[in-house]
C-alpha positions in Angstrom: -27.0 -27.8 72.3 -25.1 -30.5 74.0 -21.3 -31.1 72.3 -20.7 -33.9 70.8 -17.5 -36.3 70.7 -17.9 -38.7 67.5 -15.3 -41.8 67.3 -15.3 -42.8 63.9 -13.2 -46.4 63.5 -12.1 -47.7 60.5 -12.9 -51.5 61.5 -14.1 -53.3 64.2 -11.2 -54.5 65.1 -10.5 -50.8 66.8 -13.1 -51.2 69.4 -11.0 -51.5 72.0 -8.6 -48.7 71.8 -12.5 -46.3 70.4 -13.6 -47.8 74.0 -10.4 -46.4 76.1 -11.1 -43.0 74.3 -14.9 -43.2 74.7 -14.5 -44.1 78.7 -12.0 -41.2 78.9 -14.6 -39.0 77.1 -17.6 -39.4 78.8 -15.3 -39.2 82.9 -14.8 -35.5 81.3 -18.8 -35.9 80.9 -18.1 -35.5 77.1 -21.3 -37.3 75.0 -19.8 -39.7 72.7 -20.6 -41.7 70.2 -19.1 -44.4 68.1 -19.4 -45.3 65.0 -17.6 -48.0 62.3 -16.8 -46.6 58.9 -14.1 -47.2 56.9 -12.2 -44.6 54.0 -11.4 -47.6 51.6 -14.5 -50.3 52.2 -17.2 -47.8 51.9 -16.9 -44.2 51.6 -20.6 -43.7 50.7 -21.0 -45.1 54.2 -18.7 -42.4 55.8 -20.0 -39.6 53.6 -23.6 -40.5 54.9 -22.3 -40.5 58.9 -20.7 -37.3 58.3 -23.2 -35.7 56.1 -26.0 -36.5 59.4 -23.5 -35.1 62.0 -22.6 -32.2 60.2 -26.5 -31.5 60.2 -27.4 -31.6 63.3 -25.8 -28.1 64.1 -24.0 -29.0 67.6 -20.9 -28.4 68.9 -18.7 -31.4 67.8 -15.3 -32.9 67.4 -14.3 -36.0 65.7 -11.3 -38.7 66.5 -10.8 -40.9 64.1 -9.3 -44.5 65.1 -7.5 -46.4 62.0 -4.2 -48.1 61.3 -2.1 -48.8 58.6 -2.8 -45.8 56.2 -5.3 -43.5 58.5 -7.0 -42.8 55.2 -9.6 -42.1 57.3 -8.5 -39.0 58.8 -7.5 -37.4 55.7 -11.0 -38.3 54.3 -13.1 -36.9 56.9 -11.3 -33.1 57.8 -11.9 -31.8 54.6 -15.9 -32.9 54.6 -16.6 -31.4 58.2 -16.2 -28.0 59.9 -15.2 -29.4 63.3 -12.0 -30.7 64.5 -10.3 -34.1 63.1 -8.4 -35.6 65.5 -6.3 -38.8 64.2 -5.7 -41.2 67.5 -4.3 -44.7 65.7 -4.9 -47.9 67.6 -1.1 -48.8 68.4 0.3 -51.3 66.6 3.8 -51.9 64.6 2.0 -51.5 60.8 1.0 -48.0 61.6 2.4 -45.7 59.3 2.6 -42.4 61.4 3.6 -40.4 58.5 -0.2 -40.9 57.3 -1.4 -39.5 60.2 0.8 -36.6 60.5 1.4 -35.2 57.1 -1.7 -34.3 55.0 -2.0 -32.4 52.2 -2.8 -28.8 52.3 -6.1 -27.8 53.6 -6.2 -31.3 55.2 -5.6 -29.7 58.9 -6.3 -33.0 61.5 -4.6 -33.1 65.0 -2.4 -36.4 66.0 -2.9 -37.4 69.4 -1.3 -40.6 70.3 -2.7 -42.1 73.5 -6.1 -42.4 73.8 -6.6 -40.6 77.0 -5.1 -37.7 75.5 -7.4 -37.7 72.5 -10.1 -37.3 74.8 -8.8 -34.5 77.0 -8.0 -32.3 73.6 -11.8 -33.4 72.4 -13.2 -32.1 75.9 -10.9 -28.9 75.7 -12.4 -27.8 72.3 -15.7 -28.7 73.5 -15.3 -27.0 76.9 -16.0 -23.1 75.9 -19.5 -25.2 74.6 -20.5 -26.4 78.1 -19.8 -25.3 81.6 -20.1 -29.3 82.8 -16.7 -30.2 80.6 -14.5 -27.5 81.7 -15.4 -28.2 85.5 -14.5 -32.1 84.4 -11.2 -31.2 82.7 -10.5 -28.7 86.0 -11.0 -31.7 88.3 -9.1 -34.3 86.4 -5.8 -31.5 85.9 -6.0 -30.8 89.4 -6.6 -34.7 90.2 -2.9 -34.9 87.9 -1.0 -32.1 89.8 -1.9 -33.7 93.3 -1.0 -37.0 92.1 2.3 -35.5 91.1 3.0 -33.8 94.3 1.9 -36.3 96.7 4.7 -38.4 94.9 7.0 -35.6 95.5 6.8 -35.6 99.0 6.7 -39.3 99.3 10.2 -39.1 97.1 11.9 -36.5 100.1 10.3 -38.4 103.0 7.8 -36.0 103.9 
């Protein structure tokens, strides 16, 4: 079975920053999909989502896109077996420590920048399918040359 990246936002209003993770995703040819739920408004709603993705019986990680409290985080690790990672739309109301410090048995990932969230989703997913690890291969190699191109730019070279 295919893995599966699902972007859970709390609101619409976090489309743009779940689009910047999805694009990331899917250049590491990670499926993705997105979906709007939210811990406070309607928790039926998010039960429901998670209940039919942790049905299906793929491969899966979930990154979770909500400010202010991130209850949504916290509310979805301990329903799933997969991976919670929190990835907060920036913002100055964030409060980080609701991302960060969960209660015990509560074990979600922060990952700030959304690229980043992506990456660690297609790293967990990776040992899942050969097509993701040969993306994440590319793109770190793709870094490294960037890096040492610059160098020898830097000396003259």
């Amino acid at each position: 079975m295919k893995p599966l990246l699902v972007i859970l936002m709390g609101s619409p209003a976090d489309t743009e920053h779940c689009q910047a993770i999805a694009k990331a995703s899917r250049a590491l040819n990670v499926e993705t999909e997105l979906r709007v739920g939210s811990a406070h408004r309607t928790p039926e709603h998010v039960l429901g989502l998670i209940r039919e993705y942790e049905a299906n019986g793929r491969p899966k990680v979930y990154i979770t896109v909500a400010g202010r409290s991130n209850a949504l985080s916290g509310f979805t690790d301990p329903q799933v077996s997969a991976p919670v990672i929190a990835c907060p739309p920036p913002g100055s109301e964030i409060d980080i420590w609701s991302s960060v410090r969960m209660p015990p048995g509560v074990a979600c990932a922060y990952v700030a920048e959304p690229v980043n969230a992506a990456m660690f989703a297609a790293k967990i997913l990776a040992p899942h399918d050969s097509a993701i690890a040969e993306a994440i291969n590319t793109e770190q190699a793709r870094q490294r040359t960037r890096v040492t191109q610059a160098d020898a730019e830097i000396r003259g070279a």
